[in-house]
N, CA, C and O atoms as a DFTB+ gen file, in Angstrom:
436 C
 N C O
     1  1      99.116      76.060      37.810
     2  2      98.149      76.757      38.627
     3  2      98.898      77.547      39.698
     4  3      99.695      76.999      40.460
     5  1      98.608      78.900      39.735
     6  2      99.291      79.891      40.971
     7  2      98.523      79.950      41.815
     8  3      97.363      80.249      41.534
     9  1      98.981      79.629      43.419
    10  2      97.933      80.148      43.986
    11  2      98.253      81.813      44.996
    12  3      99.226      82.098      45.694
    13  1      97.486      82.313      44.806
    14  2      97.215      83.704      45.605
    15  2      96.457      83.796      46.954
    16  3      95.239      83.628      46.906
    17  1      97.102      84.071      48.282
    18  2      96.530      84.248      48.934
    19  2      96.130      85.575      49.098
    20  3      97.121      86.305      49.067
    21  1      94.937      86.280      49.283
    22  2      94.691      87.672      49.271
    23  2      94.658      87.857      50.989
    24  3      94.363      87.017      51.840
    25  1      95.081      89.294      51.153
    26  2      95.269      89.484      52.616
    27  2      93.886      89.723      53.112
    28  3      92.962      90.304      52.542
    29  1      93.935      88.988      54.645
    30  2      92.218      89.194      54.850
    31  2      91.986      90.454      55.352
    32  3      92.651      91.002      56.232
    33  1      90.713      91.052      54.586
    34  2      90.444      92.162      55.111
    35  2      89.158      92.498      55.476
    36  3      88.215      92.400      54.690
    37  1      89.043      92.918      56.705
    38  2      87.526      93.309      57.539
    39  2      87.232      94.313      57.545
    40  3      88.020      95.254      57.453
    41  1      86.153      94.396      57.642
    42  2      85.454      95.769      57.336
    43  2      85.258      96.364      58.768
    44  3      84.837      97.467      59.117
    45  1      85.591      95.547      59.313
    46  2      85.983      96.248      61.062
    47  2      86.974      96.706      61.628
    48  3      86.995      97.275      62.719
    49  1      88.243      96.386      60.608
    50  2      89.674      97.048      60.975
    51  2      89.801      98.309      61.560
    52  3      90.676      98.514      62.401
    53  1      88.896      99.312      61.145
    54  2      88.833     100.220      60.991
    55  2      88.281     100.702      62.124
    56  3      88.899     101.643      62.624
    57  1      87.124     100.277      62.783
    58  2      86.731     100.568      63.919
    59  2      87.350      99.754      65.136
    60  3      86.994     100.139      66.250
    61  1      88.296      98.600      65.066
    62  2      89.177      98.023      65.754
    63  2      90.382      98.794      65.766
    64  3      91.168      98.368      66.612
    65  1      90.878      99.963      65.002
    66  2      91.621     100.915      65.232
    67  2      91.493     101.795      65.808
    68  3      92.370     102.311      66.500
    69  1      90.037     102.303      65.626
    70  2      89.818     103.609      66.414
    71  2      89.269     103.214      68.016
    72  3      89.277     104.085      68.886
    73  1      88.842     101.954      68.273
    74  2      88.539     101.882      69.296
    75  2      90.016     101.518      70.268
    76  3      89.881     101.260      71.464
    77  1      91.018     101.528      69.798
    78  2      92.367     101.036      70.185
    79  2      92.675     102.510      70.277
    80  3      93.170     102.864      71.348
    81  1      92.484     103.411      69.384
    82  2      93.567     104.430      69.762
    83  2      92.560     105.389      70.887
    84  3      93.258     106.076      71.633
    85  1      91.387     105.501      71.063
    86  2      90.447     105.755      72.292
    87  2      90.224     105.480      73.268
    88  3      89.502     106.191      73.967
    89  1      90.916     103.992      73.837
    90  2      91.230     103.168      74.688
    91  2      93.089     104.238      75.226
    92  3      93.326     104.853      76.266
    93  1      93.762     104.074      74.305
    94  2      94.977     104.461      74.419
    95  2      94.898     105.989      75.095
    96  3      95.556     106.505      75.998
    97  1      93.656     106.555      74.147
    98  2      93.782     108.312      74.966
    99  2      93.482     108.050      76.121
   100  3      94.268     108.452      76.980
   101  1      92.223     107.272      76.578
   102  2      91.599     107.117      77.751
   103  2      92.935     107.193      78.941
   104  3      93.267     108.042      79.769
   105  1      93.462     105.892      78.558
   106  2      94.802     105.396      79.310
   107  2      95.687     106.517      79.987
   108  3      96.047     106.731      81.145
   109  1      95.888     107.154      78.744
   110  2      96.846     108.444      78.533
   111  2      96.386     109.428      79.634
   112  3      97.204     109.925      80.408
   113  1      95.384     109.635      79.677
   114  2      94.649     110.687      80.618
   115  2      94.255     110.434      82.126
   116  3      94.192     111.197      83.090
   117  1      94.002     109.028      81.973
   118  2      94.006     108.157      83.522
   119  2      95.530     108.273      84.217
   120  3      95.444     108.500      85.423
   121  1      96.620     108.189      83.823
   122  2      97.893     108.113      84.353
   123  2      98.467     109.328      84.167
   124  3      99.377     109.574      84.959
   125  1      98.190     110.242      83.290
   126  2      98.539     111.309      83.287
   127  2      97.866     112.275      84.841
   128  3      98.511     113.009      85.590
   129  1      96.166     111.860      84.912
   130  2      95.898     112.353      86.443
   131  2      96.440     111.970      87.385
   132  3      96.799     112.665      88.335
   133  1      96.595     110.642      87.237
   134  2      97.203     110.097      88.385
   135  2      98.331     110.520      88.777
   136  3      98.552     110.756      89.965
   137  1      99.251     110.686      87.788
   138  2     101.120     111.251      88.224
   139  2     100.563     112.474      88.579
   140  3     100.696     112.634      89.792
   141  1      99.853     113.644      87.906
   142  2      99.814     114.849      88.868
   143  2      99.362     114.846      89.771
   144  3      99.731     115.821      90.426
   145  1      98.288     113.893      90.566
   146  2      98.007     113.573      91.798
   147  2      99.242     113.303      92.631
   148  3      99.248     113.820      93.749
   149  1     100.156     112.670      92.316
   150  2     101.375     111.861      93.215
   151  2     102.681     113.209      93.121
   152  3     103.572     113.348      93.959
   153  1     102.572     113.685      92.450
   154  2     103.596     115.446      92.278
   155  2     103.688     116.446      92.977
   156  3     104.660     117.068      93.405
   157  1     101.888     116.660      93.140
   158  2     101.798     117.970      93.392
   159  2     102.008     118.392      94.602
   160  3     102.400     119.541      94.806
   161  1     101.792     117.581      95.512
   162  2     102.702     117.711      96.809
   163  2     103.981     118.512      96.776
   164  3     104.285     119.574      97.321
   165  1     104.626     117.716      95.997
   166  2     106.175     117.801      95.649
   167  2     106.934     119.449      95.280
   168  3     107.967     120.020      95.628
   169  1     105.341     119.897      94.070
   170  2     105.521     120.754      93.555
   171  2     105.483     122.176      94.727
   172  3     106.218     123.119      95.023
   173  1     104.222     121.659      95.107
   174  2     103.556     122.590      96.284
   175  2     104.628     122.575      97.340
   176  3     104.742     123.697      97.833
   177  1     105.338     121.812      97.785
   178  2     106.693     121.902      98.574
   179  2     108.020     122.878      98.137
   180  3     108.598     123.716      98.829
   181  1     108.185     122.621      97.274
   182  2     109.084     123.185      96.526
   183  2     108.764     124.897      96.223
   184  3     109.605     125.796      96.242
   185  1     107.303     125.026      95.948
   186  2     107.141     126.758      95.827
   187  2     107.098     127.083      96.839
   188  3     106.942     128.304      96.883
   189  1     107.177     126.437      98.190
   190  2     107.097     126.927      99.420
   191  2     108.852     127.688      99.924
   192  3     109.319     128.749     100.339
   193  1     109.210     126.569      99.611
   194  2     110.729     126.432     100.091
   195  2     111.315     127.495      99.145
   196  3     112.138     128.300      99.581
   197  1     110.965     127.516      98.021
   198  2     111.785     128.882      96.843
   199  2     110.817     129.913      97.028
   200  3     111.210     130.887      96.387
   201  1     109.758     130.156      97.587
   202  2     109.262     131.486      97.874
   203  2     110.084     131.751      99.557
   204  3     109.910     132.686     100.339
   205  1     110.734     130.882      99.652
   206  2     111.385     131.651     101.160
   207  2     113.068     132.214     100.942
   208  3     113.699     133.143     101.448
   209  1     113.473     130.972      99.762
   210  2     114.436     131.388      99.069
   211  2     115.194     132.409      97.766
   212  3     116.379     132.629      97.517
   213  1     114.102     132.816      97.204
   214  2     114.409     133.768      96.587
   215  2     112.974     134.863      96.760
   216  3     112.890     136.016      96.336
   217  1     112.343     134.387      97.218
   218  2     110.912     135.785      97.322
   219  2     110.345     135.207      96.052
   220  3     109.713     134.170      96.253
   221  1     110.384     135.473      95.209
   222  2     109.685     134.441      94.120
   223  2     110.110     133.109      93.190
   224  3     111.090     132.925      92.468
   225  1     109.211     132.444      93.442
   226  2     109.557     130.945      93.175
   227  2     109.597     130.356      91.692
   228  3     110.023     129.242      91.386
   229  1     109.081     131.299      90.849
   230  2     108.905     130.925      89.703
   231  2     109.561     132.197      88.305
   232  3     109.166     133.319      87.987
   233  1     110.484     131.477      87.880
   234  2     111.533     131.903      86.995
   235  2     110.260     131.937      85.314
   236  3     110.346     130.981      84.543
   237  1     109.485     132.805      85.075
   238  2     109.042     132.869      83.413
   239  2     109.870     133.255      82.110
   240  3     110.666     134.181      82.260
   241  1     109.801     132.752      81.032
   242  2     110.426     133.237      80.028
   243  2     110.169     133.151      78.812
   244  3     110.079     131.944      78.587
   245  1     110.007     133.675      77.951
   246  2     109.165     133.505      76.738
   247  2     110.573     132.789      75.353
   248  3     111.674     133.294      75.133
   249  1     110.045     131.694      74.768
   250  2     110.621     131.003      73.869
   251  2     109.860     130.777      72.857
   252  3     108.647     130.985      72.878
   253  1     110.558     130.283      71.769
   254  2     110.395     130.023      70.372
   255  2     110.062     128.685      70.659
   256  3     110.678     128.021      71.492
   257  1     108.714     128.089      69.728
   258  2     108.600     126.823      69.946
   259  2     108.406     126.436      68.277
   260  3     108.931     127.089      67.375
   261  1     107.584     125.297      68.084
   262  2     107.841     124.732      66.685
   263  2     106.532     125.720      65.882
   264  3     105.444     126.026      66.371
   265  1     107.028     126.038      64.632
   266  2     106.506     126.378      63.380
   267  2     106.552     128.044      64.250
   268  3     105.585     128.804      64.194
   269  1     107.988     128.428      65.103
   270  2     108.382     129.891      65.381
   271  2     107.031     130.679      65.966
   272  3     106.747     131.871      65.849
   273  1     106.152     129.406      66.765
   274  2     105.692     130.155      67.616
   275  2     105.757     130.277      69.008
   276  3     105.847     129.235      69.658
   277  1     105.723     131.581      69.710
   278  2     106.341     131.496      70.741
   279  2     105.488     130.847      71.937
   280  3     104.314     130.505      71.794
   281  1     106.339     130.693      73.347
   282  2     105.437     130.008      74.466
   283  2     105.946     130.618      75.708
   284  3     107.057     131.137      75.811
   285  1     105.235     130.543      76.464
   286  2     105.682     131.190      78.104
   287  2     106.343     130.061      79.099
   288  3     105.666     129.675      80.051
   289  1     107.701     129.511      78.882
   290  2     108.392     128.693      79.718
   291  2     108.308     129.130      81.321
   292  3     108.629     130.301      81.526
   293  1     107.893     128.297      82.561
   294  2     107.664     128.641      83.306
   295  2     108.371     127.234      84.566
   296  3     107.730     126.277      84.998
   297  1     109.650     127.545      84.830
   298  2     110.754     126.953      85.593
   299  2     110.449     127.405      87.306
   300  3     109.845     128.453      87.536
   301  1     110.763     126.819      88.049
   302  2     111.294     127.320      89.424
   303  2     112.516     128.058      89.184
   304  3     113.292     127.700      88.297
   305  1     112.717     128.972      89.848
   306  2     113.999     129.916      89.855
   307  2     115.035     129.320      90.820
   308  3     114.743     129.170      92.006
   309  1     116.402     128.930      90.268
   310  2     117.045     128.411      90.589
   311  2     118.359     129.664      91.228
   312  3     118.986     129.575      92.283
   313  1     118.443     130.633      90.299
   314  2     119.262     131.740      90.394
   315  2     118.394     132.893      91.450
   316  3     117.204     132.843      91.762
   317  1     119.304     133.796      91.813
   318  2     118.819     135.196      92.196
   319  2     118.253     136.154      91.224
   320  3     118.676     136.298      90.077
   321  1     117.029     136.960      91.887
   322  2     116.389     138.235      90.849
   323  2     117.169     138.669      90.426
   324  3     117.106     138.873      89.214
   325  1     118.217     139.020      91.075
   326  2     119.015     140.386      90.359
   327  2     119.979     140.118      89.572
   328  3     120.706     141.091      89.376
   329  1     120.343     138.960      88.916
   330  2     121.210     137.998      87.944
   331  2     120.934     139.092      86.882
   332  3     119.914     139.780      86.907
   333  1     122.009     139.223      85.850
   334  2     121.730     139.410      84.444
   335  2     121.287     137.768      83.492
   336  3     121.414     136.550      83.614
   337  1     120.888     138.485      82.833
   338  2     120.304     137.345      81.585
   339  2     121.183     137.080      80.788
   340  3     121.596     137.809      79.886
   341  1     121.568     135.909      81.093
   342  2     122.388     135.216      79.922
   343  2     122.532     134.041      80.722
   344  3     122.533     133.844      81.937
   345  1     122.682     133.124      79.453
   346  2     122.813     131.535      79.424
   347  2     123.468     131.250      80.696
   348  3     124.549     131.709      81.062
   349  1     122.549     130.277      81.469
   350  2     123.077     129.796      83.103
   351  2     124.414     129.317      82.803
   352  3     125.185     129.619      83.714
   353  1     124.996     128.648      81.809
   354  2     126.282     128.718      81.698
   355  2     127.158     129.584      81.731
   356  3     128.345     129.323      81.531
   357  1     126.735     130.688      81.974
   358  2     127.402     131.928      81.301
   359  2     127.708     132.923      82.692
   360  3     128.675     133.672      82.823
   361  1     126.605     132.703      83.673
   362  2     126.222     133.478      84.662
   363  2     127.406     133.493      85.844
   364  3     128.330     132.682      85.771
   365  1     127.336     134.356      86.815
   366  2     128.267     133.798      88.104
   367  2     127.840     132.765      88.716
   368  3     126.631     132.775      88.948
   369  1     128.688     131.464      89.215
   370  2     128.426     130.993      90.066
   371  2     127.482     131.153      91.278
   372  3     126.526     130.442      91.588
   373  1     127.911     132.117      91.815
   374  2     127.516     132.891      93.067
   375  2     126.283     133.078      93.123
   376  3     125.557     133.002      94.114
   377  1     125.924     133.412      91.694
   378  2     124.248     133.793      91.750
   379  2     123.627     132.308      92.183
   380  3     123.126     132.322      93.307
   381  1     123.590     131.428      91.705
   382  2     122.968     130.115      92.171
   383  2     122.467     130.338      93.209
   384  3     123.245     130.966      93.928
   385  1     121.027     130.028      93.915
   386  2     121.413     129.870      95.386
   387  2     121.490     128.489      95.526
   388  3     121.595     127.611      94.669
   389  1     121.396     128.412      97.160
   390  2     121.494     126.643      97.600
   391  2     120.779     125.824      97.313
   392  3     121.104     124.668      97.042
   393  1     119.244     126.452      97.324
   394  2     118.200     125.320      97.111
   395  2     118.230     125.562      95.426
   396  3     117.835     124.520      94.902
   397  1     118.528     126.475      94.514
   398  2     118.815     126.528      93.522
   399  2     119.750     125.139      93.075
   400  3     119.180     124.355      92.316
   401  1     120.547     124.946      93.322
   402  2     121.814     124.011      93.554
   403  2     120.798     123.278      93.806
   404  3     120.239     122.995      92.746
   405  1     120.225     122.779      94.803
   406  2     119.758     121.126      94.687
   407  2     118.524     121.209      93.690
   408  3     118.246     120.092      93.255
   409  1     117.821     122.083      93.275
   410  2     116.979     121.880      92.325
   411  2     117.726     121.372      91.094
   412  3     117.288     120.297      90.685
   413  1     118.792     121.905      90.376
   414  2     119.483     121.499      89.224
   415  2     120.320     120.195      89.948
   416  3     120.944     119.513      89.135
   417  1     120.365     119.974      90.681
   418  2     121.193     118.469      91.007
   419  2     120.696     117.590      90.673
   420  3     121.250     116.695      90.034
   421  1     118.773     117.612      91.227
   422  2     118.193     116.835      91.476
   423  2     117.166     116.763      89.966
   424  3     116.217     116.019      89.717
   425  1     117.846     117.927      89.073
   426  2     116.991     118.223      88.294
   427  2     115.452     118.535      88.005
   428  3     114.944     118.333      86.902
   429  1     114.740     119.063      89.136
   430  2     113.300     119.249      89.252
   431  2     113.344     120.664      88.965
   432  3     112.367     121.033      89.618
   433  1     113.797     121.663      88.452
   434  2     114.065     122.849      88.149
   435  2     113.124     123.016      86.679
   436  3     113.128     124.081      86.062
């Protein structure tokens, strides 16, 4: 005689999944407000301080994203306007400014 245990299966799994992954968005969206609540200070500080430092605070740039479609990347400007374009590796030193410099230190750039 073999015996077989068959795996138990409910006919509620299914809605014990979806109510788990709806719980999870919920979550997702509760802490997600919350951190931009606790930021934006931060942020709002920072465009203050780089609109005094370079005249405009926000560096845009258009990139390739997945399945080659493109997106509008939108950084604090760490460099000077009048920089040429090419890879910040690539650029003068010099262009950096200061608060540029602690933005990439501190990495909030």
């Amino acid at each position: 005689m073999q015996c077989r245990i068959q795996p138990k299966m409910s006919c509620c799994s299914h809605w014990n999944r979806l109510k788990i992954s709806r719980m999870r968005r919920f979550f997702d969206f509760i802490f997600s407000v919350g951190g931009l609540l606790v930021i934006w200070p931060i942020g709002l500080i920072l465009y203050f301080i780089g609109l005094f430092d370079t005249g405009s605070p926000f560096f845009i740039q258009e990139r390739v994203g997945r399945y080659k479609k493109p997106f509008r990347l939108v950084k604090f400007r760490t460099m000077r306007k009048d920089t040429k374009s090419v890879a910040s590796h690539l650029a003068d030193p010099a262009a950096i400014t200061p608060f540029g410099r602690f933005l990439r230190k501190t990495k909030l750039d």
